[in-house]
C-alpha positions in Angstrom: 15.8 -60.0 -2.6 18.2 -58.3 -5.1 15.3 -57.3 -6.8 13.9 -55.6 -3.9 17.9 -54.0 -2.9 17.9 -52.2 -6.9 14.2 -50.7 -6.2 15.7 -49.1 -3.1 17.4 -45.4 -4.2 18.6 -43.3 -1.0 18.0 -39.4 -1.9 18.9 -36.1 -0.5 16.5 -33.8 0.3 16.4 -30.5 -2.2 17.2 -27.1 0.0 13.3 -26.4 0.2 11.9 -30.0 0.8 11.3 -29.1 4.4 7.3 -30.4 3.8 8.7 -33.5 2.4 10.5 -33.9 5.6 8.1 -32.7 7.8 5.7 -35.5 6.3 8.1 -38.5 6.5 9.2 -37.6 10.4 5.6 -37.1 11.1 4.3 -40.4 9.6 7.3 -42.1 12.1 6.3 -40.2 14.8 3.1 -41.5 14.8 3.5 -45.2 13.6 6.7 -46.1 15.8 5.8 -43.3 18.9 7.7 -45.8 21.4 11.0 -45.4 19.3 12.2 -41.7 19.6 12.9 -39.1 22.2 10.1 -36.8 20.6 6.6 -37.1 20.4 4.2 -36.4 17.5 2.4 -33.8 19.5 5.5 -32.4 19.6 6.7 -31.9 16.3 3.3 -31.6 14.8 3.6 -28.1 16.4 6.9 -26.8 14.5 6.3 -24.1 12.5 7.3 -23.8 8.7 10.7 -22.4 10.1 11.6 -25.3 12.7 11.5 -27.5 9.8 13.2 -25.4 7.4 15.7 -25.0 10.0 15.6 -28.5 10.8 16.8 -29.6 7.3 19.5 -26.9 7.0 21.0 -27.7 10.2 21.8 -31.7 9.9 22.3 -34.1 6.7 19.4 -36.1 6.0 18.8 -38.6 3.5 14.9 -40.6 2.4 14.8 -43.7 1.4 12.2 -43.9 -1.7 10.7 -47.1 -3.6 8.9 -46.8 -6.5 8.7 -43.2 -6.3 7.5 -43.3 -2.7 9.2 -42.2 0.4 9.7 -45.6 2.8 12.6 -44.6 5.3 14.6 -41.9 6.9 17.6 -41.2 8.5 19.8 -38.0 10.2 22.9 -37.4 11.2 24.3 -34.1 13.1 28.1 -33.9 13.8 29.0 -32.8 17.2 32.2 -32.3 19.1 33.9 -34.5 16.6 31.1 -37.2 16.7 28.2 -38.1 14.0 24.5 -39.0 15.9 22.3 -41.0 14.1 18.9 -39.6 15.0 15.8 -40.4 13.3 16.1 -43.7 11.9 12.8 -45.1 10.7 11.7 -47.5 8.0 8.0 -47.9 6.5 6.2 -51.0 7.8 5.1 -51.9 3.7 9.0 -51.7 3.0 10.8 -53.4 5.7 12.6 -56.7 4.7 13.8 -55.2 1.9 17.6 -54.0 3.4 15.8 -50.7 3.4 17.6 -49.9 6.9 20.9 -51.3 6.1 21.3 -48.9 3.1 20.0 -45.9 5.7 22.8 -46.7 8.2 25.3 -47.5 5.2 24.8 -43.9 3.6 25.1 -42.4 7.4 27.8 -44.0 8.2 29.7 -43.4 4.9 28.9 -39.7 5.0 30.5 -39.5 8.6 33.5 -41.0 7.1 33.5 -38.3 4.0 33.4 -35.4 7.3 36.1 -36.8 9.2 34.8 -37.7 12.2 36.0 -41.0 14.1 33.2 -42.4 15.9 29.5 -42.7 14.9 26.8 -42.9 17.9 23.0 -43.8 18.8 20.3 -44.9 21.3 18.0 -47.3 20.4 15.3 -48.9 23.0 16.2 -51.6 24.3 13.0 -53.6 23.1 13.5 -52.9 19.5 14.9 -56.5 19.0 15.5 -55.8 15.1 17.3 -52.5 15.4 19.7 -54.1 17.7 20.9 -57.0 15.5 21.0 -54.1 12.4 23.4 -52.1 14.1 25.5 -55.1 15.6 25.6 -56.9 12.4 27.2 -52.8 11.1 29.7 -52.9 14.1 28.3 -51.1 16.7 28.9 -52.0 20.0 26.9 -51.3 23.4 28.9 -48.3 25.6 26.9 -49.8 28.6 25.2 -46.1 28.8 21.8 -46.4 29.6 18.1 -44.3 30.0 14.8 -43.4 29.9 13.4 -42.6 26.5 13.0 -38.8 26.9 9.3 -38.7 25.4 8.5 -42.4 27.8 11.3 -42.5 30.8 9.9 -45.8 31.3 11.0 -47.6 28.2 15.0 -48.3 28.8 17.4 -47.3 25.7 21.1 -47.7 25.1 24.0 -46.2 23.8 25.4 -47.9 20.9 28.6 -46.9 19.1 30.7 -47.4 16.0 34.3 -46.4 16.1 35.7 -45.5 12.8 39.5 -45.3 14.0 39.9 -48.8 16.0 38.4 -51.8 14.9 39.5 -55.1 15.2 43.3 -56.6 13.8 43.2 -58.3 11.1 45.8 -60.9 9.6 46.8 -58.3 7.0 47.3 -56.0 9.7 50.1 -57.9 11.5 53.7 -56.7 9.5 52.1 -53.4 10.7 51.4 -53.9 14.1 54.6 -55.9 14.6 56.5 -53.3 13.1 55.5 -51.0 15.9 55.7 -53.1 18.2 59.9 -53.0 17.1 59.6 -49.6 16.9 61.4 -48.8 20.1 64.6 -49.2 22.4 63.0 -52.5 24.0 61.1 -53.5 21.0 63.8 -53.7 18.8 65.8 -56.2 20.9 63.1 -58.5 21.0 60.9 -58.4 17.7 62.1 -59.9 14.0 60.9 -60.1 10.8 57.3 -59.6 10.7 57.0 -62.0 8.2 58.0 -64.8 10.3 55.3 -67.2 10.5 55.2 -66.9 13.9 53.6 -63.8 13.8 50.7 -65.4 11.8 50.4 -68.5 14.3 50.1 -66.1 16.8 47.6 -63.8 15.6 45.0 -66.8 14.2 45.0 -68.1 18.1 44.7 -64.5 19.2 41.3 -64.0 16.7 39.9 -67.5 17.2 40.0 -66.6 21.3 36.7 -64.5 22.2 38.4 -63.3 25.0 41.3 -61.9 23.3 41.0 -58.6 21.3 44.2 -57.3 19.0 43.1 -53.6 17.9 44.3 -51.5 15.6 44.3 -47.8 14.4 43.2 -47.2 11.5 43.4 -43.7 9.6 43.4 -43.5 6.0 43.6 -46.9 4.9 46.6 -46.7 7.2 47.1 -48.9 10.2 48.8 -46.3 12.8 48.5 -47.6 16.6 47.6 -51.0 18.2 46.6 -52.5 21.6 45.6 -55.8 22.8 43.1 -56.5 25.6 42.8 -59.9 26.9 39.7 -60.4 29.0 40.4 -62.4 32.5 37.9 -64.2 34.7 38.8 -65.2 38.1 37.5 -65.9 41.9 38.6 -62.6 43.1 35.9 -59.8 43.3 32.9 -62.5 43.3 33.9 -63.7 40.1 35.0 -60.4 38.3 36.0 -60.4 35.0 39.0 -57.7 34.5 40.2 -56.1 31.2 44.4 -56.4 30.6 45.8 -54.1 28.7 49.4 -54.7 26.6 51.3 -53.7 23.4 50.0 -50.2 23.2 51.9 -48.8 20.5 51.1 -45.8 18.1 53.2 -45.5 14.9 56.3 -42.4 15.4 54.5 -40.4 12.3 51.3 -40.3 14.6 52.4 -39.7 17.8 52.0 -36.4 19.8 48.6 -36.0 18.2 46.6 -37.6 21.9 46.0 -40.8 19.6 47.4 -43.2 22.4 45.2 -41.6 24.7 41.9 -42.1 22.8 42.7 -45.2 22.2 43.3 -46.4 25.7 40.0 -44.6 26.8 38.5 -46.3 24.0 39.8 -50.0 25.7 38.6 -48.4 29.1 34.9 -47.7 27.7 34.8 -51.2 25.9 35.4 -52.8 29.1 33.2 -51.0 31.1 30.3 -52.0 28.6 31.2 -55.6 29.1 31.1 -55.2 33.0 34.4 -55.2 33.7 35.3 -54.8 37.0 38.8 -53.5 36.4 41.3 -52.5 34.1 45.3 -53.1 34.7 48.0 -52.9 32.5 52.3 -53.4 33.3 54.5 -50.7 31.9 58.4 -51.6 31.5 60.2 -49.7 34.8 62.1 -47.5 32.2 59.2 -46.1 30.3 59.1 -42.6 32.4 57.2 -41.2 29.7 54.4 -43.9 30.0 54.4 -43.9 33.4 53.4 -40.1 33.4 50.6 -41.2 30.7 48.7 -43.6 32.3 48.6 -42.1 35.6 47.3 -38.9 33.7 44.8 -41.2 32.6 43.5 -42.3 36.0 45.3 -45.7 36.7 47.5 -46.2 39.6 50.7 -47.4 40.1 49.2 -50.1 42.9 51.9 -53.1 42.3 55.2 -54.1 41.7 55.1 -56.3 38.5 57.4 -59.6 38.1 58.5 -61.3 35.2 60.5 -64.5 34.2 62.4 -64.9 31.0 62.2 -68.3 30.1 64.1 -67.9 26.7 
């Protein structure tokens, strides 16, 4: 197998390649015609231009073994987001991680441009695809369609966040450290080293329906959030989505970080079919009382607490 991984070399294409290209997205078209939103007919059609144009317009990268071109992969950057279009592997060089090295190199060159989430549709039959992208962190959005080029083969949205990601236990001086990082927090946190901390975070991970999320920009952890998923009776057996500890770091705030990140909660909910998402706010937090109705939620309840230390 690591034979196979060191035969693998993942190339750019030169400024006048467009044939090269034109030749690889045409031999996908035709042996995978159920896994894209075009057609061969379609493309077959382009004129020398379109495909000059084509590989101008969006990064794209071949995969080549032994001299011979065996995969392909695009990525345009939209609106702040990287698409992976165009994914496609050769049937004689699958099994050889020729895909994982595809997404790795489209993934690392969104990260070189600055964006902070990577997206894609696959069809929802491509059992293989699916476990690739899972097994590289992308998650479902719970957006769904027709393949353009078939409506009646279902795909979904999958998406990789390259901001939030999941805590980890080197993450937690960090994340209690914001968490002290106010009027209320620092009456109530201590030394983030305290082993408490740690205790707290490995029942936190080990609980699949607990999620600590950080922030991450630069190497720099710089806002957290936990959601704790809840079943109960109410709603035919409804699963709702909590929110707590939303903090951003003071040398990131005023940038709308807090806000993508608690749309980002919102949209990981609602692509685990949650019925609901509810959070408590202190009474004195006038400022985040403004920000999550601004965000849609609704001051419904009166919240009660009991200190029992």
């Amino acid at each position: 197998m690591m034979q196979f991984m060191r035969d693998v070399t993942i190339e750019q294409f030169g400024a006048e390649e467009w044939e090269r290209l034109k030749a690889i997205r045409l031999r996908a078209l035709q042996e995978a015609p159920d896994a894209f939103g075009s057609s061969y007919e379609r493309e077959s059609a382009f004129t020398a231009e379109t495909w000059a144009e084509r590989l101008s317009g969006s990064w794209w990268r071949v995969a080549v073994i032994d001299g011979g071109d065996a995969g392909l992969v695009c990525v345009r950057v939209e609106e702040g987001r990287a698409h992976l279009l165009s994914m496609w592997v050769a049937p004689e060089a699958r099994g050889r991680g020729v895909a994982s090295r595809l997404v790795d190199a489209a993934v690392a060159h969104a990260r070189e441009v600055g964006v902070d989430e990577v997206e894609l549709w696959c069809v929802d039959h491509n059992t293989a695809a699916r476990a690739l992208y899972a097994s590289k962190g992308f998650t479902p959005s719970g957006k769904k369609m027709g393949l353009p080029s078939n409506p009646d083969i279902p795909e979904s949205h999958y998406v990789l966040s390259l901001l939030f990601r999941r805590a980890r236990r080197d993450d937690v001086p960090a994340i209690v450290a914001m968490l002290a990082d106010d009027p209320l927090g620092a009456a109530r946190e201590g030394d983030p080293s305290d082993e408490r901390y740690l205790a707290a975070f490995d029942r936190i991970d080990a609980d699949p329906y607990d999620e600590l999320i950080v922030a991450e920009r630069d190497g720099k952890v710089i806002g957290t959030m936990h959601l704790t998923y809840l079943a109960g009776l109410s709603r035919l057996g409804a699963e709702r989505c909590q929110i707590e500890a939303v903090r951003v770091a003071a040398s990131s705030r005023g940038e709308g970080l807090g806000r993508r990140m608690i749309q980002w909660g919102i949209d990981r909910a609602r692509a685990r079919g949650c019925a609901m998402v509810q959070l408590t706010s202190d009474k004195s937090r006038a400022d985040a009382h403004r920000f999550y109705d601004s965000l849609g939620f609704t001051a419904s309840h009166e919240g009660y607490k009991l200190a029992l230390s």
